[in-house]
N, C-alpha and C positions, 0 to 999 in steps of 0.2 A: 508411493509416488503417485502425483493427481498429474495426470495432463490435460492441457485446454478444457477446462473445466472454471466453471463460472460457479463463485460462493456468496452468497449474504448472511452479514453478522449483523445483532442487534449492540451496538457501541452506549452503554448508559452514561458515560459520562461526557457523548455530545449529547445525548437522546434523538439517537437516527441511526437506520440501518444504513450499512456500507457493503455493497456487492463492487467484487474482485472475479475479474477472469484471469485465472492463473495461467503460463502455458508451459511449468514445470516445476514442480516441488518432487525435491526430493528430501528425504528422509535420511540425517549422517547417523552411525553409531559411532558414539564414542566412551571412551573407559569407564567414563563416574556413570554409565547411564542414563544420563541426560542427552538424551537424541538431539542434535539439531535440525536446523531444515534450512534449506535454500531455495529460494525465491527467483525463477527466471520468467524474465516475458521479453516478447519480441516488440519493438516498439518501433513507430516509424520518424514520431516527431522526435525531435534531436535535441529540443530548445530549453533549456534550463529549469525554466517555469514546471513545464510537462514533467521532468523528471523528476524536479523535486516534490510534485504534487504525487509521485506512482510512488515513491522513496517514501515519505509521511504518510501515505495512506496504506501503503503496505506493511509497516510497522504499526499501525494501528490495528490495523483488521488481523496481523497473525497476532499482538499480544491477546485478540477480544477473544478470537476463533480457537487459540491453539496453546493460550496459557503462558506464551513465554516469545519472546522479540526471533526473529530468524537469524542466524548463524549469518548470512551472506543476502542481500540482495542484488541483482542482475538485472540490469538492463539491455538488450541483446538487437542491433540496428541493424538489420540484414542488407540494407541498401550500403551504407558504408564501410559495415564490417567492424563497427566499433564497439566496445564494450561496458558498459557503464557500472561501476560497483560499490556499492559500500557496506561496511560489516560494523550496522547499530550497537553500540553499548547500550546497558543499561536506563543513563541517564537519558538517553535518544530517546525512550518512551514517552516524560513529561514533555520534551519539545514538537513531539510527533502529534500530540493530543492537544498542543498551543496553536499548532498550524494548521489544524483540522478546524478547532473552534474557529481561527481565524476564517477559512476559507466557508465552514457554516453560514458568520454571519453576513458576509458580502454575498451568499447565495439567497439567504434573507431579506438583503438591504435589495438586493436586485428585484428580489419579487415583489415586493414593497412598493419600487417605485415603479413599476412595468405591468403590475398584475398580472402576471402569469408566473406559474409553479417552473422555478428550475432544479434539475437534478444534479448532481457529482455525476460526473464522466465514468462510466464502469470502466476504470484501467484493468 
């Protein structure tokens, strides 16, 4: 189990590290052996965008860090009391790695025309 604990992974197939603050993995057993993990953070912004960018980027960084997609991830809204969840198959790894390229190069395209170096949001 990690809590509130911040990770950087090097992702080779954007070519860029991705750092994650986690604020709860836990670790499931189960019968074949094959542990799972689940993925919770507290989050404040609520807005669709936000999630889906912590959703794709969390599936990325635990397939790079941990060898295999997370059983469960969790979004956790303490002001509303809401909870936000989805449980990645398989196939959700190549879409996870299309939405990242995508969100790369508009961080690219920004820098480009702005001159100044932007980063990914540590979710």
């Amino acid at each position: 189990m990690a809590r509130f604990e911040s990770f950087t992974v090097y992702v080779e197939e954007l070519d860029m590290e991705l750092t994650q603050q986690f604020h709860l993995i836990t670790v499931q057993d189960q019968a074949d052996g094959e542990g799972g993990y689940i993925v919770q953070k507290l989050v404040a912004d609520e807005n669709p965008e936000s999630l889906e960018l912590y959703f794709h980027m969390t599936v990325v960084f635990g397939m790079c860090a941990f060898g295999r997609l997370p059983s469960r991830v969790e979004a956790l809204v303490p002001l509303s009391g809401r909870r936000f969840t989805w449980k990645p198959e398989w196939q959700q790894w190549q879409k996870s790695l299309d939405y990242m390229r995508l969100v790369k190069s508009m961080l690219e395209s920004s820098e480009a025309t702005s001159g100044s170096r932007h980063a990914l949001p540590a979710m």
